[in-house]
N, C-alpha and C positions, 0 to 999 in steps of 0.2 A: 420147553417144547421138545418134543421126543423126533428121534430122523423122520419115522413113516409121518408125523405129521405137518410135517415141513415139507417131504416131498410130495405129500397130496397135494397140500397147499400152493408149490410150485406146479402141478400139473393141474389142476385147477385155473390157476390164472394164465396158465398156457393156454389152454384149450379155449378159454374164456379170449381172450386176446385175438385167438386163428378165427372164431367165428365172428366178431363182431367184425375182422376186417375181411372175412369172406360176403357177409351182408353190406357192408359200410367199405367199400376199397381205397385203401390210402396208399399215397404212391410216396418214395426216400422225399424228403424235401432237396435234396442234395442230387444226386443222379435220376430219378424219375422211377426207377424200377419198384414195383408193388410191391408194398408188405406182406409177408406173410406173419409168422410168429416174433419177428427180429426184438429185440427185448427194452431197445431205445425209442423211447416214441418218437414219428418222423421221420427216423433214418434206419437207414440197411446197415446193420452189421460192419458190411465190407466198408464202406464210408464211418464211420465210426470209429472203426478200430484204426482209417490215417492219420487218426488225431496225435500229433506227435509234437512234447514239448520242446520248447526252442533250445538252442544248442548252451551247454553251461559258458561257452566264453561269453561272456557279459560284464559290462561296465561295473562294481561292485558296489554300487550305492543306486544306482538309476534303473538297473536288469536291461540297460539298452543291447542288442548283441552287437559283438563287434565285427569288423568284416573279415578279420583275419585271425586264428585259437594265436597266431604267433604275438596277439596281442597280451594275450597273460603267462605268455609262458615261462615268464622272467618275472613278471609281477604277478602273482595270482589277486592281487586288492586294486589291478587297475582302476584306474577310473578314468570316465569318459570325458572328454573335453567341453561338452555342455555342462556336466558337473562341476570341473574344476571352473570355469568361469561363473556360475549360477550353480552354487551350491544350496541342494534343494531343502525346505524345512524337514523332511521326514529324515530317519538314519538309513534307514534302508528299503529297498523294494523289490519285490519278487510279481514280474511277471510271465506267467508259465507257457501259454500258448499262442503263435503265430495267429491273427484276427483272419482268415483265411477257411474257404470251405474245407468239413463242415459245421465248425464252429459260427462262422460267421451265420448262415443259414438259422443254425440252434439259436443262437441269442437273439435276432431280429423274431423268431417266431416270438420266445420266450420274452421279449421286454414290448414289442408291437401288434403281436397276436394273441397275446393273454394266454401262452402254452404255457401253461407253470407245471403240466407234467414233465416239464424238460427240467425243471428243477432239481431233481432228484439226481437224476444222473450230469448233469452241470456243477454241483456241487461235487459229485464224485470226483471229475477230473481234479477238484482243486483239492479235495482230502488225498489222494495219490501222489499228489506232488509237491505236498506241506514242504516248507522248507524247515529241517532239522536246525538244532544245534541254538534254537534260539526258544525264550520262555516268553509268553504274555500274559497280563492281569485281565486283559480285556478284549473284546473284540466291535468293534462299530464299522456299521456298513456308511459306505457315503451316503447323506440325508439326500432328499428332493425334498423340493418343496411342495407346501400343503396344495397348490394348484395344481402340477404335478401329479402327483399322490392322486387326488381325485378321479383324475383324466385318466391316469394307467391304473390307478384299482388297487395296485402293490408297488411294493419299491423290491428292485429285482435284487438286487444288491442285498438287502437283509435275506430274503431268502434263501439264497445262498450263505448269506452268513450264519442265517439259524443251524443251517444243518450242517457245519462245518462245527461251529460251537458244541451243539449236540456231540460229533464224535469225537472230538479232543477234550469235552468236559470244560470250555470255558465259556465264559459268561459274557453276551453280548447281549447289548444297550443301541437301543435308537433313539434315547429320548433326551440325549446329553449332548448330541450334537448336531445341530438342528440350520437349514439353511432358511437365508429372513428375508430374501426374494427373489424371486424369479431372474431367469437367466435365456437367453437363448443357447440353442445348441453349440458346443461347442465348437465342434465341426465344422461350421459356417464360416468361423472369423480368424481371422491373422493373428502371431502372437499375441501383439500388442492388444489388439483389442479382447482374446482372449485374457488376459491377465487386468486388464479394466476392468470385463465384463465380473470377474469371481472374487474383485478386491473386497474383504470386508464383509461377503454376504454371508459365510459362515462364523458361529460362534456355539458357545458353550455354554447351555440354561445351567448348569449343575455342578461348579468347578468343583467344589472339596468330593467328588463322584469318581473323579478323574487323576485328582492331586497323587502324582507318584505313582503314577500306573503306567504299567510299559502296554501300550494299545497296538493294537493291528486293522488296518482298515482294511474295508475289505470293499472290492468295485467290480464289474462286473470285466469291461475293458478300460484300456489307459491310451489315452492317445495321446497330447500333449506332457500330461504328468501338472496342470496347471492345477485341475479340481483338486487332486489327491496332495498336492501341495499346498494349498492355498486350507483343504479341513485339516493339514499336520501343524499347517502359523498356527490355527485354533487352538488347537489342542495344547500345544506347546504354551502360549500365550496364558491359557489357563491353567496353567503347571501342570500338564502332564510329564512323565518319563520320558523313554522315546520312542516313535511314534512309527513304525512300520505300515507297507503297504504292501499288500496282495491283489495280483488282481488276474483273473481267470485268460484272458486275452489283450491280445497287443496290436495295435495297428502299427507299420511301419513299410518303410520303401523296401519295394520288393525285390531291390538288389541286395537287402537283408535278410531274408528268407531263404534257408537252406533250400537248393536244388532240388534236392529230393522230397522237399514238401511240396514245393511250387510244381514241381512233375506230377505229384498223386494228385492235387486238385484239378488240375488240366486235363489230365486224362478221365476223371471222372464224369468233366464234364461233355467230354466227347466220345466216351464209349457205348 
């Protein structure tokens, strides 16, 4: 495809873009101020671009951040104290971004509102922030189940993972690891009953699929780290390699969130 037609093409879906929301007015999902051309659907530009990954001192097997960088500065392979006591089935995890506007915003449209054009650039942030220096056979997104699935249409989690595979060129499977029932939200319940509620419910239709493959999961956010542990038993159990996790946002206490993130969201929502 040659420049001039690539830049038609860009001004084409520019202009295409300014009038549909000259006709049709959509305001940031995040600060309220009206779109014009902004290139993220639902959000301004300026909201967008606060999107800032969480700071590298992190636990080195969990990605928890720690409260203080003087925590690895002697050790850079710390590890966090949840880990050392409940060392978790995956080897490693990488999650990238503070679950904070306006990420948070983006995914509730994106996994509650059926906005799968947020897809696209949702995926971006997690192709930017690949974690180097390590290889995979595989990529599998965390399953839902088939009730689930119905009810939301798509599973957000592989579409995101498609298009991550897409640009690193590896091969990603939703049909090898499969959850066998229903659950309620995580979110609702206490450890305890979180680690009941996920015992057991995933497994592996396809083991010689998986035999000796170094996998990467892939989730949209991670709260507890329960799911993402509980599909790495699976995997493992069915001889897989080992068993990475990815996952695009993080909830956590907001005495762990850098100041300067927690300042940008705040003032966004009141300027």
């Amino acid at each position: 495809m040659s420049f001039l037609t690539q830049a038609v093409g860009r001004y084409v879906k520019a202009t295409t873009r300014q009038t549909v929301r000259f006709l049709f007015p959509v305001s940031c999902a995040a600060c309220g101020v009206p779109l014009t051309d902004d290139p993220i659907p639902y959000f301004c530009s300026r909201c967008w671009n606060t999107l800032t990954p969480l700071p590298s001192t992190r636990c080195s097997r969990c990605s928890y951040p720690f409260v203080s960088p003087a925590a690895t500065s002697h050790t850079p392979r710390q590890v966090c104290w949840s880990c050392r006591k409940r060392p978790p089935s995956f080897t490693k995890a990488w999650t990238l971004y503070p679950y904070v506007s306006p990420l948070r915003e983006a995914l509730h449209l994106f996994k509650y509102k059926r906005k799968v054009a947020l897809a696209e650039p949702l995926a971006r942030l997690i192709i930017n922030q690949f974690p180097t220096g390590e290889s995979f056979d595989l990529i599998i997104p965390v399953p839902l189940h088939i009730d689930r699935l119905r009810e939301r249409e798509f599973n957000q989690s592989l579409l995101l993972a498609d298009r991550v595979g897409h640009h690193f060129g590896l091969r990603v499977s939703c049909t090898d690891l499969v959850r066998l029932r229903p659950s309620p939200q995580q979110t609702t319940l206490r450890r305890k009953e979180r680690l009941k509620n996920l015992r057991g419910v995933f497994t592996v239709l396809h083991p010689s699929s998986i035999t000796g493959k170094r996998i990467l999961l892939i989730d949209d956010v991670l709260t507890t780290g329960t799911t993402t542990n509980e599909c790495a038993k699976a995997l493992r159990k069915a001889g897989s390699s080992d068993v990475y996790v990815l996952t695009l946002g993080r909830t956590m206490d907001t005495s762990q969130i850098p100041d300067r993130l927690r300042h940008q969201s705040h003032g966004r929502l009141h300027n």
